[in-house]
C-alpha positions as CSV (number, residue, x, y, z in Angstrom):
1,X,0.0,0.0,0.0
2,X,1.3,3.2,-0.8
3,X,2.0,5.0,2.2
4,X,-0.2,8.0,2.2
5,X,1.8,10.4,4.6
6,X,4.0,11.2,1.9
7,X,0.8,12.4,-0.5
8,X,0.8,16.2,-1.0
9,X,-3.0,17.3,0.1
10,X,-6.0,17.6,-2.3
11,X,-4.8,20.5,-4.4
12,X,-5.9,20.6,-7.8
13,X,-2.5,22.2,-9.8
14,X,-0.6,19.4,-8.0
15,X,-2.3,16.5,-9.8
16,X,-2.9,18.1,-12.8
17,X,-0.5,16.5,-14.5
18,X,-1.8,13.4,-14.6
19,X,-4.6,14.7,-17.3
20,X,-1.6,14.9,-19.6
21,X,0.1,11.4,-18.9
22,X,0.1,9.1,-22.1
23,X,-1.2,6.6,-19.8
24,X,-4.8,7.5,-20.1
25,X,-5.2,6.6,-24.0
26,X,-3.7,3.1,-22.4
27,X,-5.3,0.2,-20.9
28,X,-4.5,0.3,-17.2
29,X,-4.2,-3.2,-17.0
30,X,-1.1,-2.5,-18.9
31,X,0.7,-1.1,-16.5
32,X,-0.6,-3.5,-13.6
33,X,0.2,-7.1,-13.4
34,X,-2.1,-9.5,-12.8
35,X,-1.9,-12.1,-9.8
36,X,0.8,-14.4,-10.1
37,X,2.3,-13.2,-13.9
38,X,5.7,-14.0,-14.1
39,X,8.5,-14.6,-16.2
40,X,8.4,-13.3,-19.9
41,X,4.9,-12.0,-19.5
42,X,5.6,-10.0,-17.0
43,X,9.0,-8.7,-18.8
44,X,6.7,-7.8,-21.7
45,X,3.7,-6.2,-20.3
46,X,6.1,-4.5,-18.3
47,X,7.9,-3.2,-21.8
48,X,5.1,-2.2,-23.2
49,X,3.9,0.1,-20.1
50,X,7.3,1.5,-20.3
51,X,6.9,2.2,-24.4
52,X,4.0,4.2,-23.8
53,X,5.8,6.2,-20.7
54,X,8.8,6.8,-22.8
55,X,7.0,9.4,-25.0
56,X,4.8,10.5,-22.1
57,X,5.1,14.5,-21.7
58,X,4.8,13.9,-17.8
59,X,7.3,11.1,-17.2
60,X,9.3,13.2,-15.0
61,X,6.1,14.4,-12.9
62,X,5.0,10.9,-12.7
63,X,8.6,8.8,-11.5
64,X,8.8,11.6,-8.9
65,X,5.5,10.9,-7.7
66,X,6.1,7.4,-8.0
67,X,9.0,7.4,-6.0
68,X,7.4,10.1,-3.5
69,X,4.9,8.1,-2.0
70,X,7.2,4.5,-2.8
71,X,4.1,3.3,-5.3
72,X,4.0,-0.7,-4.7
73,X,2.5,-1.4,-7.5
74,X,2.7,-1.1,-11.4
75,X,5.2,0.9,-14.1
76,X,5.2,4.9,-13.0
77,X,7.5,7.2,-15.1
78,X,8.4,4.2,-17.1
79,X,9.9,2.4,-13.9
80,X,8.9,-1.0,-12.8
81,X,8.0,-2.2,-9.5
82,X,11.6,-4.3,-9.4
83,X,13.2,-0.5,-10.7
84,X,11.5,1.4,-8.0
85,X,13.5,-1.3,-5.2
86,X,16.4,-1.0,-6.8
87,X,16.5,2.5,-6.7
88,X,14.8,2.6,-2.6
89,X,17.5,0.1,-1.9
90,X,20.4,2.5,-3.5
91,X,19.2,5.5,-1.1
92,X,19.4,3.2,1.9
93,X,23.0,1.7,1.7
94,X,23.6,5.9,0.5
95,X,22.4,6.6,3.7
96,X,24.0,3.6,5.9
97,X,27.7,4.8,4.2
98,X,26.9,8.2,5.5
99,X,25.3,7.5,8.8
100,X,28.4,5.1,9.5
């Protein structure tokens, strides 16, 4: 679940980006995977969702909202689930180094 602490409050401007995302011509189930997909259907659906993000005017808006909040779910700004740990997992051993 995404955790909702880190959502900015109901202001309008803030989300208005999200009228603009390529991702609404898409088919949402696109960029979700179903229970229990794995393997090379996963890598391709996962592709595909990041296809249409890769021309998407609001990729940038979108990753950083993505990675805001720490989205469990689904391809934001053209990263995956498995991109988004990667990249939370970077900013902790970051932060081990310089706590140490």
């Amino acid at each position: 679940m995404a955790e909702i602490s880190r959502l900015p409050g109901p202001v309008a401007d803030i989300w208005e980006w999200q009228l603009i995302g390529s991702c609404r011509e898409a088919d949402p189930d696109l960029f979700f995977h179903p229970e229990g997909e794995r393997g090379p259907a996963r890598r391709n659906r996962d592709a595909a969702a990041q296809a249409v993000c890769a021309g998407c005017p609001v990729i940038e808006q979108c990753r950083k909202h993505a990675l805001k909040v720490r989205e469990p779910y689904g391809v934001w700004g053209g990263l995956t689930e498995d991109d988004r740990e990667a990249i939370y997992a970077t900013e902790r051993r970051r932060s081990l180094r310089i706590a140490s």
